[in-house]
N, C-alpha and C positions, 0 to 999 in steps of 0.2 A: 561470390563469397570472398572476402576480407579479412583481414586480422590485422591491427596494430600491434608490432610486437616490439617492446621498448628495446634501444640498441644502444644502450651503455645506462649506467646505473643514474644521470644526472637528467634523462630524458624519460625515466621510470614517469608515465603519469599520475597525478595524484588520485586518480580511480583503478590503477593498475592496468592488467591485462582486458586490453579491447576485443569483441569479439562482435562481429558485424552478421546480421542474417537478413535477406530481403527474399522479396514475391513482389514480381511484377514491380510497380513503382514504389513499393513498401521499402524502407530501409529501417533498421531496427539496431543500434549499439547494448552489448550486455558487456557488465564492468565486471572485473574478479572483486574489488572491495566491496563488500554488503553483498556480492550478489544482484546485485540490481539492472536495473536495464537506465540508462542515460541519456537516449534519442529515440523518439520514434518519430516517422517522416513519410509523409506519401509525394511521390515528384518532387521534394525539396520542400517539404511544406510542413512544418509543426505541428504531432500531432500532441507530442506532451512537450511540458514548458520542464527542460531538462537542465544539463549544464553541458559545459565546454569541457573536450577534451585536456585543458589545461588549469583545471578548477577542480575543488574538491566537494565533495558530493557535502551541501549542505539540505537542513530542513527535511532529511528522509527520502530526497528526488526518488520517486521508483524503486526504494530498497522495499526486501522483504521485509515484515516484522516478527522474528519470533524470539521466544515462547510466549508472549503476549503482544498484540498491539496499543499502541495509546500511553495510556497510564496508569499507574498503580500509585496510588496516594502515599506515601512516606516509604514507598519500597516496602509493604509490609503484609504478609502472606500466611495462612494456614495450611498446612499440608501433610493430612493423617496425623494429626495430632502436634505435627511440629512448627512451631514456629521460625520462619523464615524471613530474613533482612538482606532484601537486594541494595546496591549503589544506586544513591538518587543524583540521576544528569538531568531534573528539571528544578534546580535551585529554588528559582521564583515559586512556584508551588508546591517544592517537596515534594516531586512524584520521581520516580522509574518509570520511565519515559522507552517504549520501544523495543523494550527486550535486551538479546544479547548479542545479535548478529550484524549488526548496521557496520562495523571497520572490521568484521574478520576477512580473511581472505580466503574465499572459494574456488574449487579448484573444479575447472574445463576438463569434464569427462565424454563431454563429445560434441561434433561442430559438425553443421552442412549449411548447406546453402541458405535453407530458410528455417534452420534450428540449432539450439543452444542448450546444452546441459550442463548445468554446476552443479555440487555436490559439498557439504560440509560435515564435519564432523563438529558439533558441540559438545566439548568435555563438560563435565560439572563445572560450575561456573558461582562465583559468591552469592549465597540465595537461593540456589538452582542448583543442588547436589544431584544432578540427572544428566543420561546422558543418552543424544537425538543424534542420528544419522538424518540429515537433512538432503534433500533436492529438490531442484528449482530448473524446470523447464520451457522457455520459452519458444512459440513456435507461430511463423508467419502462415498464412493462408490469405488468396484472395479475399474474403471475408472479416481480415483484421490479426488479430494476435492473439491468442490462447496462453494464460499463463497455470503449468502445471507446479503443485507445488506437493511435495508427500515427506512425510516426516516417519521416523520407527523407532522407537524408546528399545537403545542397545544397552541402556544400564538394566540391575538386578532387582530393582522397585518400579511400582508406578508412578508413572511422571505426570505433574500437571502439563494442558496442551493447548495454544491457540494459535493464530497465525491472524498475519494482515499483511496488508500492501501498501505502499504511498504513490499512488503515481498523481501529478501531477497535469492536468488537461489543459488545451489552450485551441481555443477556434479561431484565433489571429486575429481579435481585439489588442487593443491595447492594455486595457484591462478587463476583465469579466464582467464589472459593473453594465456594457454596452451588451452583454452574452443574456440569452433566455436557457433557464436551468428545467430541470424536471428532475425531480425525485419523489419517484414510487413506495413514499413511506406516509403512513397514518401515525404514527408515534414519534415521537422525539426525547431524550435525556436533558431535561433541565440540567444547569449546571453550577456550582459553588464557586469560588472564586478561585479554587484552586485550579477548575475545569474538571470538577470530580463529579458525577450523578448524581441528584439530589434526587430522583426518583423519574415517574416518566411522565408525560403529557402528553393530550393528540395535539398532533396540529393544525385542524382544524382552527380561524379563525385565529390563526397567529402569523405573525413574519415569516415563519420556518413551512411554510405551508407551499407548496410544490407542486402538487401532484398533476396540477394541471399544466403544469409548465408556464412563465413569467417572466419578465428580465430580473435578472438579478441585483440591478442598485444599487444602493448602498449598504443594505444588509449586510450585517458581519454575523459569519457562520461560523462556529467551531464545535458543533453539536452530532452528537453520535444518532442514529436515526433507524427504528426500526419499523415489525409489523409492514415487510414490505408486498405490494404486491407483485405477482408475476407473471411471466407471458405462458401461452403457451407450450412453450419448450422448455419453461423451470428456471427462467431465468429473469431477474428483477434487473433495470437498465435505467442506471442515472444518465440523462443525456444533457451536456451543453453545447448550444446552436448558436451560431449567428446567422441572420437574415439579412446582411447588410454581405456577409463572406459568401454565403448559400455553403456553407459550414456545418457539421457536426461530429460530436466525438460522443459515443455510448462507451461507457465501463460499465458492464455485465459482471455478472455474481451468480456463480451457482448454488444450490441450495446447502451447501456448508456453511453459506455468509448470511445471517441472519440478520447483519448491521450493517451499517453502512458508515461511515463518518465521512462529515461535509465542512471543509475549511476553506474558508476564502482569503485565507491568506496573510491577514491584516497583522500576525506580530513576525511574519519572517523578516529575517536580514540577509541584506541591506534593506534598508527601506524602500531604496527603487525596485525590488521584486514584491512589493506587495501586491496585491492583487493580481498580478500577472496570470496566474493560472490557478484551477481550481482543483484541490486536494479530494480526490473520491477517493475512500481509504475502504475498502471490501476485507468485516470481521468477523471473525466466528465468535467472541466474544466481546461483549459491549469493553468501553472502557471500565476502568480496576475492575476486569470481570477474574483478576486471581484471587482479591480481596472478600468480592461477595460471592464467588463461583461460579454465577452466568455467565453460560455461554460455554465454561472451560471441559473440556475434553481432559478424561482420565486411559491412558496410555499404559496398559500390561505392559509386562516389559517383553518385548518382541512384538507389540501389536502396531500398527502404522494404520495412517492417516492419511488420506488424497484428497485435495481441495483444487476448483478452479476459478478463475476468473479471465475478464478480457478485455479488449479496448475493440472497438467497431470502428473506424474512420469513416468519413462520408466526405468526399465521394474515395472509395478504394480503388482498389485495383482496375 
């Protein structure tokens, strides 16, 4: 067990406090900004395409997403009658992008060897007159990483509720173009120019069609994906391989993630991280699922919510 603990205010990292958890050859970094995790690594070996302790968490690397994931088309929301206007941080589209949690600062409520607990508090927030005690548990096992996540509505109303993830995969291509995908979905969200849902489609007999596993190519993905299938122990598993590495990474979803979203990358910045790794985004609601309700979880106030998900590496431990 490790901890980077910054030792003067000019060496503060741009992801804050570091907090290191392994098993066996597994090493794992979880940041205080967003909450999010930054490295994961089997014997020195990439299993998400993160960032540098010296860099700022762009593009969502591994942050949580709450109270919603994705996007919300002009920031603009129903709830019990009231009309609600979140800040829109995706310009080019007009959407509210991600929620509210990605730059707060979560606070380390407990640390061991092969685990990580943060904890936040969301005040009401512009658009989001509600208020979430939030935690985010991260925990290594032989077997991979287990991401626990539970949220409890501490305001006096009920709250709209979703949750997501970003991480980030990489089976040590150069780019994932050379990588074989698999995603266990029959359905996909067309999408508007905004990247808003135009309704759904199977994907049978289209580009987005996965299921049997494929290289990935030149296909650009930014599509939210559902109707998935699962194993059985309940869990639906996007896996990218390489055969050239003898390589793979599974992100698992338990049965709280009914969607899935799959991005290959093509408008992050810089341009030299395009492609580089491939975005499985595990949601309990589609994208602008606050907009049209899919998906969204209604929150008594004192009722709470548990969701998992996880990364598999091959070969582990």
């Amino acid at each position: 067990m490790s901890e980077v603990a910054p030792r003067g205010q000019a060496s503060v990292p741009p992801s804050g406090r570091q907090l290191t958890i392994s098993s066996g050859a597994q090493r794992a970094v979880i940041v205080e900004v967003g909450g999010g995790i930054r490295l994961y690594e089997v014997a020195g070996v990439d299993v998400l395409d993160g960032y540098g302790l010296d860099e700022r968490c762009t593009a969502a690397r591994g942050q949580p997403l709450i109270p919603w994931p994705n996007r919300l088309h002009r920031g603009r929301y129903e709830w019990d009658r009231q009309q609600l206007q979140t800040p829109i941080n995706e310009v080019n589209g007009l959407n509210a992008l991600h929620g509210y949690t990605l730059g707060h600062n979560w606070t380390v409520v407990a640390h061991g060897q092969n685990e990580a607990v943060a904890s936040l508090r969301l005040h009401p927030q512009e658009g989001y007159p509600f208020a979430l005690d939030l935690s985010v548990t991260y925990s290594l096992a032989p077997a991979g990483l287990t991401v626990t996540n539970t949220a409890r509505n501490v305001g006096a109303t009920a709250c709209p509720y979703a949750h997501g993830a970003h991480p980030y995969i990489t089976v040590g291509t150069a780019q994932i173009d050379e990588s074989s995908l698999t995603v266990p979905a029959a359905t996909y969200f067309p999408t508007d120019m905004a990247q808003i849902p135009v309704g759904r489609a199977v994907v049978k007999d289209t580009k987005y069609d996965f299921r049997e596993g494929h290289a990935v190519g030149r296909v650009r993905i930014d599509h939210a994906f559902t109707d998935l299938t699962r194993d059985d122990d309940g869990l639906a598993r996007v896996v990218l391989s390489s055969p050239v590495h003898d390589r793979s990474v599974a992100v698992w979803l338990d049965r709280s993630y009914p969607y899935v979203m799959i991005f290959t990358g093509d408008t992050v910045e810089p341009i030299s991280r395009r492609r580089q790794g491939l975005g499985v985004e595990p949601m309990t609601c589609p994208p602008n699922g606050f907009a049209t309700g899919e998906g969204v979880l209604r929150l008594e106030p004192g009722a709470a919510v548990t969701t998992r998900w996880g990364i598999t590496p091959w070969p582990s431990d």
